[in-house]
C-alpha positions in Angstrom: 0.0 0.0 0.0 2.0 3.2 -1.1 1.3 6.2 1.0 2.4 9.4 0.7 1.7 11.9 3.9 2.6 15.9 3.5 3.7 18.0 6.3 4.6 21.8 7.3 1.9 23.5 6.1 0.9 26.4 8.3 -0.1 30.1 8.2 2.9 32.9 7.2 3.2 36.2 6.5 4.0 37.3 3.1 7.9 37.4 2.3 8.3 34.2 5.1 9.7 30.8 4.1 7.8 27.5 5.0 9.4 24.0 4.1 6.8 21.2 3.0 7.9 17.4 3.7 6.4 14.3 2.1 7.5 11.1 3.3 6.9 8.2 1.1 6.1 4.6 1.9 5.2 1.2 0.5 6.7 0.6 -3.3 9.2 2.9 -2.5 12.5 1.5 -4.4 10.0 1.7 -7.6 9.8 5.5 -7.3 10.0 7.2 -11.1 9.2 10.6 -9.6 7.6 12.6 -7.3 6.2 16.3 -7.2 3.9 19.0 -5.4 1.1 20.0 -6.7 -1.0 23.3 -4.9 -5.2 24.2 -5.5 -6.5 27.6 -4.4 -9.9 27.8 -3.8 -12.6 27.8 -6.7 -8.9 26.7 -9.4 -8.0 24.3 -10.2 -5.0 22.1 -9.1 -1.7 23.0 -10.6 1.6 21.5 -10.9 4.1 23.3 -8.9 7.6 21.3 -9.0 8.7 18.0 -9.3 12.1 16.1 -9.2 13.1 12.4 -10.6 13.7 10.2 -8.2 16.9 8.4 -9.8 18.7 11.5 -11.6 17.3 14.4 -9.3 16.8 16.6 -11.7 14.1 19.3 -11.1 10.9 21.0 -12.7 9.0 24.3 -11.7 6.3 25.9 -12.8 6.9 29.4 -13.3 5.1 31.3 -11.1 7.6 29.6 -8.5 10.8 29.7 -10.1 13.7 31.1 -8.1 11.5 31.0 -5.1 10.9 26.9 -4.3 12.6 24.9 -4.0 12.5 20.9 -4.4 14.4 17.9 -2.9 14.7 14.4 -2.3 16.3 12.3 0.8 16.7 8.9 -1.0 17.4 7.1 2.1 14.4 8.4 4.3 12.1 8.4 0.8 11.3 12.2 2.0 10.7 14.5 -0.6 11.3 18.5 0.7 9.7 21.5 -0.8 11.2 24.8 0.6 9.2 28.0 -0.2 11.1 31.3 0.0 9.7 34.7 -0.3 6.3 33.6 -0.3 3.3 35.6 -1.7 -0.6 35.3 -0.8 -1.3 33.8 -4.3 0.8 30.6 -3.0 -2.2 30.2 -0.6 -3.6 26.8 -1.4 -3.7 23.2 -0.3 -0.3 21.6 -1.2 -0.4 18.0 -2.2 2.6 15.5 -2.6 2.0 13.3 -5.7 4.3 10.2 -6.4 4.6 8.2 -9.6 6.4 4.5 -10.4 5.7 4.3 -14.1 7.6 6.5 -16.7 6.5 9.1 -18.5 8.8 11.9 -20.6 7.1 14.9 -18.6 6.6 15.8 -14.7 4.0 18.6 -14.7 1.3 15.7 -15.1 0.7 11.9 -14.6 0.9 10.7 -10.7 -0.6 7.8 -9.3 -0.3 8.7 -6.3 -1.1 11.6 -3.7 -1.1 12.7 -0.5 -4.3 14.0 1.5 -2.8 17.9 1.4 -1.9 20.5 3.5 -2.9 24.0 3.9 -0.9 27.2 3.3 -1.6 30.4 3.9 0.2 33.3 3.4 -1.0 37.2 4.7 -0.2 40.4 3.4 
């Protein structure tokens, strides 16, 4: 049973830093690649950044560029997402999404996510 459970959401001020964790379990030496995804209320969910699990390399969207940041701990199957300089439009419920099969593109195509966690940032 894979499993994937966020944590570090909270309330901020705008400008603060918050770091989001997802820790993976079950399947997890089959892990392709993993990524955050964020919905705001009354949008849509959107892809936010996402990192292959074997090679590490990275993928933002660009509204967060230069701002988040995203990271992997192989051996704890943790998956980090650090948010600088945040803004009130990153308010939204940020969801860890996890994938084993591959596909030649991260903004889309998980199998697997978490149950979210809130953000809120205040001007």
């Amino acid at each position: 049973q894979v499993q994937l459970v966020e944590s570090g959401g909270g309330l901020v001020q705008t400008g603060d830093s918050l770091r989001l964790s997802c820790a993976a379990s079950g399947r997890t030496s089959s892990w392709h690649a993993m990524g955050w995804f964020r919905q705001a209320p009354g949008k849509e969910r959107e892809f936010v950044a996402a990192i292959s699990w074997s090679g590490g390399s990275t993928y933002y969207a660009d509204s967060v560029k230069g701002r988040f940041t995203i990271s992997r701990d192989n051996a704890k199957y943790t998956v980090l997402l650090q948010m600088n300089s945040l803004k009130p439009e990153d308010t939204a419920v940020y969801y860890c999404a996890g994938r084993t099969i591959y596909r030649p593109f991260y903004f889309s195509g998980y199998d697997y996510w978490g149950q979210g966690t809130q953000v809120t940032v205040s001007s």
